[in-house]
N, CA and C atoms as an extended XYZ file, in Angstrom:
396
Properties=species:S:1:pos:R:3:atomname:S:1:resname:S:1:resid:I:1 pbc="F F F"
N         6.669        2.976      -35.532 N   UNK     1
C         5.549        3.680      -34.947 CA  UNK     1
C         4.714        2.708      -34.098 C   UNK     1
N         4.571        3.328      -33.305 N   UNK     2
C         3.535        2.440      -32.224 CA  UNK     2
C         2.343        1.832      -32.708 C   UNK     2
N         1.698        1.134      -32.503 N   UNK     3
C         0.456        0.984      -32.618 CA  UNK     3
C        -0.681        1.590      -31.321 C   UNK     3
N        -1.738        1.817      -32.015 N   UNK     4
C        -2.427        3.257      -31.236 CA  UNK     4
C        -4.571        1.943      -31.342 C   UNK     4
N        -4.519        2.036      -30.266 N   UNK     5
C        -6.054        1.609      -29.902 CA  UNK     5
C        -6.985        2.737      -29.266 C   UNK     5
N        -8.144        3.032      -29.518 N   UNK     6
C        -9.269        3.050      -29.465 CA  UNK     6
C       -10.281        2.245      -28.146 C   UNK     6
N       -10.627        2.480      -27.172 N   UNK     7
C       -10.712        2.179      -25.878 CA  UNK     7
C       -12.161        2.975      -25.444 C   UNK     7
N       -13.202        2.270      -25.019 N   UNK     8
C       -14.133        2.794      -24.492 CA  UNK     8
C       -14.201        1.989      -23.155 C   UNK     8
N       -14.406        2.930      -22.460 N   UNK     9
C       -14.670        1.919      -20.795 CA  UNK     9
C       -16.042        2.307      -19.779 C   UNK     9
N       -16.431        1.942      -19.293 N   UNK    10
C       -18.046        2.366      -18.866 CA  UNK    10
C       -17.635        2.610      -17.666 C   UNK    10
N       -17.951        3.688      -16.841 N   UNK    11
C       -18.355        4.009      -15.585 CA  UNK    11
C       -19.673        4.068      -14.790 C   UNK    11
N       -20.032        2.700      -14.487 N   UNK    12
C       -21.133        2.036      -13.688 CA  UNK    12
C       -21.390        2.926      -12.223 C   UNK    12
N       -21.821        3.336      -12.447 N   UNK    13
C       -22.188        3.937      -10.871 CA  UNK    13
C       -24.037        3.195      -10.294 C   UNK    13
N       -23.998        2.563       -9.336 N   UNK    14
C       -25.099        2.010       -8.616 CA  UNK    14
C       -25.487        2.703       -8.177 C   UNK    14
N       -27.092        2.537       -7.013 N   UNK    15
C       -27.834        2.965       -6.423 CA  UNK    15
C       -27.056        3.711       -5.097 C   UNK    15
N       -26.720        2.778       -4.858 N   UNK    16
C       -25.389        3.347       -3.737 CA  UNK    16
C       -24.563        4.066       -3.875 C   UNK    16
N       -24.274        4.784       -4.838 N   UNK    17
C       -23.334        5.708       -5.115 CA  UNK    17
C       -21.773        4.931       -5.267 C   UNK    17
N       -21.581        3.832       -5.788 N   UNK    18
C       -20.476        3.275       -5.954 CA  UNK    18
C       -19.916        2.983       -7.403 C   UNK    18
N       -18.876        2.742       -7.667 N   UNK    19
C       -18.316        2.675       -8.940 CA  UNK    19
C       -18.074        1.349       -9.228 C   UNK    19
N       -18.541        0.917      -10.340 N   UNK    20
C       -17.718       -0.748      -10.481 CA  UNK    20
C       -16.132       -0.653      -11.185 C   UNK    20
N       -15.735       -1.458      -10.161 N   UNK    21
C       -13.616       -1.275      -10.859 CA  UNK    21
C       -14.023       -2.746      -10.983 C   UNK    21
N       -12.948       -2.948      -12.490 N   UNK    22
C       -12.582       -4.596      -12.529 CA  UNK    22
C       -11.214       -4.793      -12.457 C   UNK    22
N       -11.114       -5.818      -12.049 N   UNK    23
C        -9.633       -5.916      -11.727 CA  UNK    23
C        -9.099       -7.433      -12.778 C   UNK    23
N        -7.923       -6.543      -13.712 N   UNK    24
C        -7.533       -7.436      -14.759 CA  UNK    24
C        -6.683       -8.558      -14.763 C   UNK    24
N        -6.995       -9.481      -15.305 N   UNK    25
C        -6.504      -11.206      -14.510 CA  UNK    25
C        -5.065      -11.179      -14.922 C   UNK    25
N        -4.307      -12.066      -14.453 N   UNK    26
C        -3.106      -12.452      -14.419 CA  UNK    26
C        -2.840      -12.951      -16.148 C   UNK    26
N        -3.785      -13.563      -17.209 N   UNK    27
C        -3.460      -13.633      -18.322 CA  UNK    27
C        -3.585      -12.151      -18.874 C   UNK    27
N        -3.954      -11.044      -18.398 N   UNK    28
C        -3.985      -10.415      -19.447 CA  UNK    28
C        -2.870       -9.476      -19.437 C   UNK    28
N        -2.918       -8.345      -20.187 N   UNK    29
C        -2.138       -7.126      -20.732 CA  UNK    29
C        -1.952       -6.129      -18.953 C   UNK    29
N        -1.003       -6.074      -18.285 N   UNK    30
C        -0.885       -5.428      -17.088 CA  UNK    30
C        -1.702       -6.210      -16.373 C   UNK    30
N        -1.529       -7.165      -16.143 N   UNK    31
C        -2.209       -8.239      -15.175 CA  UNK    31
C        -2.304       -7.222      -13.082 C   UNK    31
N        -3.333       -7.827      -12.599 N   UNK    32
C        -3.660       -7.307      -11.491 CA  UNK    32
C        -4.167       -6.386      -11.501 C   UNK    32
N        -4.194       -4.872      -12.307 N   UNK    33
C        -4.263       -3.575      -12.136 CA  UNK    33
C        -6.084       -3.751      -12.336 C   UNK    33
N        -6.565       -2.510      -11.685 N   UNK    34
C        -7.772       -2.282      -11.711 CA  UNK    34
C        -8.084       -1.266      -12.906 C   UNK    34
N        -9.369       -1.486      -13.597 N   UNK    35
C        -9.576       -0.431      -14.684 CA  UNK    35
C       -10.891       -0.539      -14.525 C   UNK    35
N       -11.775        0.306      -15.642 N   UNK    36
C       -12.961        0.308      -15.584 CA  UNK    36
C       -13.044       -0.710      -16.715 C   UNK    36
N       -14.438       -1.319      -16.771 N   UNK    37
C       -14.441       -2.261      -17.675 CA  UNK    37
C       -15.096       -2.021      -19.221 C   UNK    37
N       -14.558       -2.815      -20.262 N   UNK    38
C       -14.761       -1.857      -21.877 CA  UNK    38
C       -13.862       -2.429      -22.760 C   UNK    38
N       -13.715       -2.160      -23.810 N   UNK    39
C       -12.262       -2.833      -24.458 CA  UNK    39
C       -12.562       -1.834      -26.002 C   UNK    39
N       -11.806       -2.429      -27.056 N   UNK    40
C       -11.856       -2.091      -28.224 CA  UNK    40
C       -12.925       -1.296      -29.304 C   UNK    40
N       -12.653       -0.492      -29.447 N   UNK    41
C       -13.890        0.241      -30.511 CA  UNK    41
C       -13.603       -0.302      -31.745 C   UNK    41
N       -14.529       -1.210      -32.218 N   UNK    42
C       -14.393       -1.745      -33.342 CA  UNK    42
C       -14.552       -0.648      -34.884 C   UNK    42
N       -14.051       -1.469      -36.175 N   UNK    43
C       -13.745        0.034      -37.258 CA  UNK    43
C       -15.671        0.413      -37.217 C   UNK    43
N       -15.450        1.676      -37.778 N   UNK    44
C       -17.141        1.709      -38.231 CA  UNK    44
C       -18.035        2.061      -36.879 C   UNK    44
N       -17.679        1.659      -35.641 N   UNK    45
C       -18.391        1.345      -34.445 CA  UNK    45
C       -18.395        2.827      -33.742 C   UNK    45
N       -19.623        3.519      -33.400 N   UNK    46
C       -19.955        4.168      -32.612 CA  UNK    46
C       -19.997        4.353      -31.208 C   UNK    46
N       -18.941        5.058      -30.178 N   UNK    47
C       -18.869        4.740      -28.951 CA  UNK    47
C       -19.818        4.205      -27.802 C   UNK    47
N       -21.002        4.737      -28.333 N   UNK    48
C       -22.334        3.772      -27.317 CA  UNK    48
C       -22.330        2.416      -27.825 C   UNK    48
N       -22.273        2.280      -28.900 N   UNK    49
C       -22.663        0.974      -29.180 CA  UNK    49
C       -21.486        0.365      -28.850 C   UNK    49
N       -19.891        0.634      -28.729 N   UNK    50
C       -19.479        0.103      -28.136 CA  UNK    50
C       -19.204       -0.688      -26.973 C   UNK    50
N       -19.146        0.890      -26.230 N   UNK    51
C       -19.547        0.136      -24.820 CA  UNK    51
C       -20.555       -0.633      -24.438 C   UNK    51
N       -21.673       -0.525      -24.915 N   UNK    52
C       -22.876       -1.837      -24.633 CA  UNK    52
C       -22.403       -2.748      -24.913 C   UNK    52
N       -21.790       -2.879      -26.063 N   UNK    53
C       -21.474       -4.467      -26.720 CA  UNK    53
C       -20.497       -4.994      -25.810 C   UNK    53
N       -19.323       -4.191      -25.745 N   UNK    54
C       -18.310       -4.836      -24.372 CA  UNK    54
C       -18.720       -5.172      -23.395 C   UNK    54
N       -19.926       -4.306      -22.509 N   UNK    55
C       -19.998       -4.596      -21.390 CA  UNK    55
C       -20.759       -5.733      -21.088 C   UNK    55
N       -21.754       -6.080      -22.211 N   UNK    56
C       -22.134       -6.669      -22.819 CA  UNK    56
C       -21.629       -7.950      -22.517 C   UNK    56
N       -20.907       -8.419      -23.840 N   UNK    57
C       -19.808       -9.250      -23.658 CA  UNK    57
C       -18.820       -9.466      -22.169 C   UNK    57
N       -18.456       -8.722      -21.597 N   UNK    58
C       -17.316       -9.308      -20.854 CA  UNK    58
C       -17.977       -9.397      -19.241 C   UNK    58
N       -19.227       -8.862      -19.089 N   UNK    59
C       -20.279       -8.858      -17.944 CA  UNK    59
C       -21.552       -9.150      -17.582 C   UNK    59
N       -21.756       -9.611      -18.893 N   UNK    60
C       -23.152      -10.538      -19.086 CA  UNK    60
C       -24.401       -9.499      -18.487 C   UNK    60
N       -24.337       -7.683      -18.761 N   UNK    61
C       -25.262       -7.158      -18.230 CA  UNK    61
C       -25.636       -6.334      -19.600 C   UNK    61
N       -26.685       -5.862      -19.162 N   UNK    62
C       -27.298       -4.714      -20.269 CA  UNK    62
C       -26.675       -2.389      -19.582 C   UNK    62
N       -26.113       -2.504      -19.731 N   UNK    63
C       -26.022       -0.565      -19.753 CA  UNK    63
C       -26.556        0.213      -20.608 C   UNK    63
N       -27.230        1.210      -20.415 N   UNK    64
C       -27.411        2.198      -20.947 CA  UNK    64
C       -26.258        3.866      -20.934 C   UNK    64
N       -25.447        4.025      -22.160 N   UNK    65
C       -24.441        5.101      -21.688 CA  UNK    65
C       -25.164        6.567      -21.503 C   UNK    65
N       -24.560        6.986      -20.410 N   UNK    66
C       -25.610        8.647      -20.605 CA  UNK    66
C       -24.463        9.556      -20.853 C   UNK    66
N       -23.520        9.633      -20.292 N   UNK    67
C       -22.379       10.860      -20.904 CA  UNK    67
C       -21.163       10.563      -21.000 C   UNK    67
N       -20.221       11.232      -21.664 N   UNK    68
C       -18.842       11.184      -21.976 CA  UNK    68
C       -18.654       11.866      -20.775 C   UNK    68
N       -17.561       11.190      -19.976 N   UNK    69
C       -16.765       11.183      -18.738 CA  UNK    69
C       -15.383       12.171      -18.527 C   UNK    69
N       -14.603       11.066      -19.354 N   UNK    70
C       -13.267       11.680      -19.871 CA  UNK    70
C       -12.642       10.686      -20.979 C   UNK    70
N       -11.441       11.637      -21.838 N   UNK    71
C       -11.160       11.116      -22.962 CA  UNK    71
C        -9.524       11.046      -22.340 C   UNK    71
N        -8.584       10.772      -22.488 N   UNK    72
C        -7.328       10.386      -22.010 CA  UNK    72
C        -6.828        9.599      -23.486 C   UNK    72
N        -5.225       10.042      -23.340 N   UNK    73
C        -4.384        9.411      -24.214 CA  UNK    73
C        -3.271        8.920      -23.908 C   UNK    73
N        -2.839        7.466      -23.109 N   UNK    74
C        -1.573        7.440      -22.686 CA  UNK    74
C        -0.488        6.304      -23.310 C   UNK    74
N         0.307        6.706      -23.164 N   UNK    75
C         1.552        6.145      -24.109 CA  UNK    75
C         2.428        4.984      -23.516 C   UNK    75
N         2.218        3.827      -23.658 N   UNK    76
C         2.542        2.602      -23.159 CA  UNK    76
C         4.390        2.343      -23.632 C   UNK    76
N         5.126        1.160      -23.321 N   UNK    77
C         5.932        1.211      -24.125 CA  UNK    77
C         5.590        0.828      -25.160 C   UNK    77
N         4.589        0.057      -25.660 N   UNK    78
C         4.812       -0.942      -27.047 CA  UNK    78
C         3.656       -0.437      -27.866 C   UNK    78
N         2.327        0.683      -27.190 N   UNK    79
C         1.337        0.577      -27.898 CA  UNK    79
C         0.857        1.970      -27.314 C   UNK    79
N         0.055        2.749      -28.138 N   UNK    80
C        -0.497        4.021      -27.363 CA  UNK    80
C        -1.790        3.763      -27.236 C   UNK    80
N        -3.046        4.404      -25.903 N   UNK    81
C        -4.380        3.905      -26.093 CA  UNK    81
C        -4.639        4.981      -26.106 C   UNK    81
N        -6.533        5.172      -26.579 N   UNK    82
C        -6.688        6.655      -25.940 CA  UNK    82
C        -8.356        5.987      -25.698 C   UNK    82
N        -8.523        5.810      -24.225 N   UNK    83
C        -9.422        5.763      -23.362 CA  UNK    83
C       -10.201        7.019      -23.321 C   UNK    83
N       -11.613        6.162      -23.926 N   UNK    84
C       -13.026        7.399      -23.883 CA  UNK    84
C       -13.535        6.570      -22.341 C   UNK    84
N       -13.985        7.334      -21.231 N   UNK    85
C       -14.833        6.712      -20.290 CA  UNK    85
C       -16.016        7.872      -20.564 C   UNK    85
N       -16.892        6.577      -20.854 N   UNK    86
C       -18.529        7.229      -20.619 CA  UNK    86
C       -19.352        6.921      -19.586 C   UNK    86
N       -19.947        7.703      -19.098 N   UNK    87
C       -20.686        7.294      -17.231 CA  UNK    87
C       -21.616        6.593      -18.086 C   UNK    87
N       -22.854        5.637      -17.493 N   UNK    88
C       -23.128        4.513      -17.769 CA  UNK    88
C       -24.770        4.245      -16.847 C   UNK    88
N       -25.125        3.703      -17.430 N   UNK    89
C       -26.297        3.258      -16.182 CA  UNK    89
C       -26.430        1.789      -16.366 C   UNK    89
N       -26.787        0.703      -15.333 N   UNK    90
C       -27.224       -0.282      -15.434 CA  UNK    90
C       -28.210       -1.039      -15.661 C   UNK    90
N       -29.209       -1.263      -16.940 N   UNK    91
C       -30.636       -1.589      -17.016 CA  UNK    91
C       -30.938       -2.751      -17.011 C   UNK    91
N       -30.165       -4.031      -16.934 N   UNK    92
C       -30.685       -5.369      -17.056 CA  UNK    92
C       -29.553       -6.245      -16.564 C   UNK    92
N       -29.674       -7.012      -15.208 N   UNK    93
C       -28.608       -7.882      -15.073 CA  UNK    93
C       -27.576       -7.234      -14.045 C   UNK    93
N       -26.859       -9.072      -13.800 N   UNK    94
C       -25.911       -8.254      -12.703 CA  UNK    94
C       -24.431       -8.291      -13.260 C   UNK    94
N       -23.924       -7.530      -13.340 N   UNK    95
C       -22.461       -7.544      -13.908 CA  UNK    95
C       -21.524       -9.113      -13.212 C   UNK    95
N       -21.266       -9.841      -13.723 N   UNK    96
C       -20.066      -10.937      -13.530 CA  UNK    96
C       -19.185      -10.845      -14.397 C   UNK    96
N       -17.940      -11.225      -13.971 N   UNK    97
C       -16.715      -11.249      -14.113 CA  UNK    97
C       -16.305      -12.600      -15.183 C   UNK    97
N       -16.331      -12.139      -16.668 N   UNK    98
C       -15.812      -13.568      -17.060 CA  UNK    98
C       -14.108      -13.005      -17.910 C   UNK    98
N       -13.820      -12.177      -17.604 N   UNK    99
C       -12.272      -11.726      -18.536 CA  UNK    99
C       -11.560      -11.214      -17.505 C   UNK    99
N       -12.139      -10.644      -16.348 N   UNK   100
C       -11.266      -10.104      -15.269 CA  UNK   100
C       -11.327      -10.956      -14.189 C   UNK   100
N       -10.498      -10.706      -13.075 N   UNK   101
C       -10.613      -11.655      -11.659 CA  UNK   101
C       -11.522      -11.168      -10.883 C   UNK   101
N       -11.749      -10.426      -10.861 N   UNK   102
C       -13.077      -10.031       -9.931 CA  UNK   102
C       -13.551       -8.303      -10.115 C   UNK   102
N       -14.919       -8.344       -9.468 N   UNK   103
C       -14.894       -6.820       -9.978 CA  UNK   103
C       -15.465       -6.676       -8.421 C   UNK   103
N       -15.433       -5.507       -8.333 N   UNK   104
C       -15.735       -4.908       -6.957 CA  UNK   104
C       -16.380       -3.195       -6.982 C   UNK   104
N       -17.497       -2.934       -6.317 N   UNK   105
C       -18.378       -2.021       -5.793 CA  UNK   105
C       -17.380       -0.945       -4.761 C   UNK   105
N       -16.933        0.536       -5.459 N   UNK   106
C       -16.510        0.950       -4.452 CA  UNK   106
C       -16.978        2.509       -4.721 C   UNK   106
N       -16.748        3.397       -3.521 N   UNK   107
C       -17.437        4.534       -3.513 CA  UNK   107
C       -15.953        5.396       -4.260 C   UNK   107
N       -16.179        6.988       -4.427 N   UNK   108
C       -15.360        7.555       -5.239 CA  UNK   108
C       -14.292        7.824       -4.310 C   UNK   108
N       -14.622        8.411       -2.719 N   UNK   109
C       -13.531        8.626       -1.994 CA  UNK   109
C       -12.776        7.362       -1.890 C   UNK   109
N       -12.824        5.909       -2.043 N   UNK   110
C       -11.757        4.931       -1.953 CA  UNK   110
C       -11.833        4.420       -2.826 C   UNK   110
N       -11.486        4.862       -4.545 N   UNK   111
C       -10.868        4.601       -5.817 CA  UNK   111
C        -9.500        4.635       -5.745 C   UNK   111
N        -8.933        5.489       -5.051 N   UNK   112
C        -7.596        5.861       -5.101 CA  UNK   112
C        -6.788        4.539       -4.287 C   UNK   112
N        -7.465        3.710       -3.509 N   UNK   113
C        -6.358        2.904       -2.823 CA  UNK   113
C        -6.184        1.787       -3.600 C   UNK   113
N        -7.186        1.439       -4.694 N   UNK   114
C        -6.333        0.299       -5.887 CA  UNK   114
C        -5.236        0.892       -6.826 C   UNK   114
N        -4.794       -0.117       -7.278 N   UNK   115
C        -3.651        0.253       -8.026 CA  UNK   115
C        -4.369        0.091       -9.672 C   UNK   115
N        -4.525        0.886       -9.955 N   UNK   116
C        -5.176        1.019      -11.514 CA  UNK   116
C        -4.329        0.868      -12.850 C   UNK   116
N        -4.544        0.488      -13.745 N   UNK   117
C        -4.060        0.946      -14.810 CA  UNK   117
C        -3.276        2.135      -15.912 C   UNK   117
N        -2.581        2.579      -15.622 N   UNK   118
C        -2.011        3.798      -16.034 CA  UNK   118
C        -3.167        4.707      -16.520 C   UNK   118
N        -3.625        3.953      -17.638 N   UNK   119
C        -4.558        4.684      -19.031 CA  UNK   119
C        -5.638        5.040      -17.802 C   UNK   119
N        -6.376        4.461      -16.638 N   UNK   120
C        -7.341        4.399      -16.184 CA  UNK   120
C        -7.174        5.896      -15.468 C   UNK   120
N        -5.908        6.097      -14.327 N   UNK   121
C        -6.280        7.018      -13.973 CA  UNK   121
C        -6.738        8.049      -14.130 C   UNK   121
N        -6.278        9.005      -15.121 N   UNK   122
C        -7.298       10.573      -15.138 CA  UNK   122
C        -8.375       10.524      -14.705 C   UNK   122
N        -9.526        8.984      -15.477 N   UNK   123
C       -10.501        9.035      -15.093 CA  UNK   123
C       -11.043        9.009      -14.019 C   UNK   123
N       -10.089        7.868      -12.555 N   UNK   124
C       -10.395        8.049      -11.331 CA  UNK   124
C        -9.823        9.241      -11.313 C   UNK   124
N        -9.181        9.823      -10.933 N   UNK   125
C        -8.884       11.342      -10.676 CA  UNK   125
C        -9.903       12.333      -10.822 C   UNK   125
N       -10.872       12.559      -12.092 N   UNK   126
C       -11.795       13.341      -12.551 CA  UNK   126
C       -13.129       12.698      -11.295 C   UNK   126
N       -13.416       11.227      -11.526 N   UNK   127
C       -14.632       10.740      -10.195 CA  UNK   127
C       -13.989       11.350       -8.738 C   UNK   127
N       -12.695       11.440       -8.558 N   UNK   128
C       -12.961       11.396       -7.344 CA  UNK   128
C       -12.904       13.263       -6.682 C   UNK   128
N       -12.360       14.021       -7.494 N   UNK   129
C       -12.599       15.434       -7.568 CA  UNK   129
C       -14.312       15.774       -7.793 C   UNK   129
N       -15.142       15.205       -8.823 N   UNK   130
C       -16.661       14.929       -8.599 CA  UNK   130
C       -16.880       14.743       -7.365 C   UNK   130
N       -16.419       14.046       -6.460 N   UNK   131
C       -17.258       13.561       -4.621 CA  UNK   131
C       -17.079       14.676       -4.217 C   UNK   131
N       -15.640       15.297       -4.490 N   UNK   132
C       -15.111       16.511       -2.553 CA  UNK   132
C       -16.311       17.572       -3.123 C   UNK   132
């Protein structure tokens, strides 16, 4: 049986109407691909408090989560995830990059030209049906 993770990822949207994508480094798990940024729901751990703590951790900023986005379940070869994205606000700090290679500011109509993460898409799919 597979092993099955638990995945919260924040959808940052700025003043500008843009989305923050991070793009995942060459050491990690699907190296290059763009995702939203988030990681592990720890046991016991409540999905807000998750995502703060990750984003937290891996972006050196403060978020506030305001809603559940989309929930997705996709099936890897070696491991299944099931990605909660919660939209997000930014209250303290500027997001930097210390686990991914870079993160980048983009609007919803040009989400689609990175190459994302499997698990990630629905969620761009759902933002970018939100713009039209």
């Amino acid at each position: 049986m597979k092993k099955q993770i638990k995945v919260v990822a924040a959808v940052i949207e700025n003043e500008y109407k843009e989305i923050l994508c991070a793009l995942r480094s060459p050491s990690m798990v699907m190296p290059n691909m763009w995702e939203f940024p988030g990681g592990k729901v720890e046991k016991d751990e409540d999905l807000h408090t998750a995502v703060k703590r990750e984003i937290h951790e891996e972006l050196g900023c403060l978020i506030e989560p305001d809603e559940l986005h989309n929930e997705h379940r996709h099936e890897y070869e070696t491991f299944i995830i099931q990605l909660i994205t919660i939209k997000c606000r930014l209250v303290d700090g500027i997001p930097l990059p210390s686990e991914h290679s870079m993160l980048l500011w983009l609007k919803r109509e040009h989400l689609s030209s990175l190459v994302w993460a499997p698990a990630d898409i629905p969620a761009v799919e759902l933002l970018r049906k939100e713009w039209t």
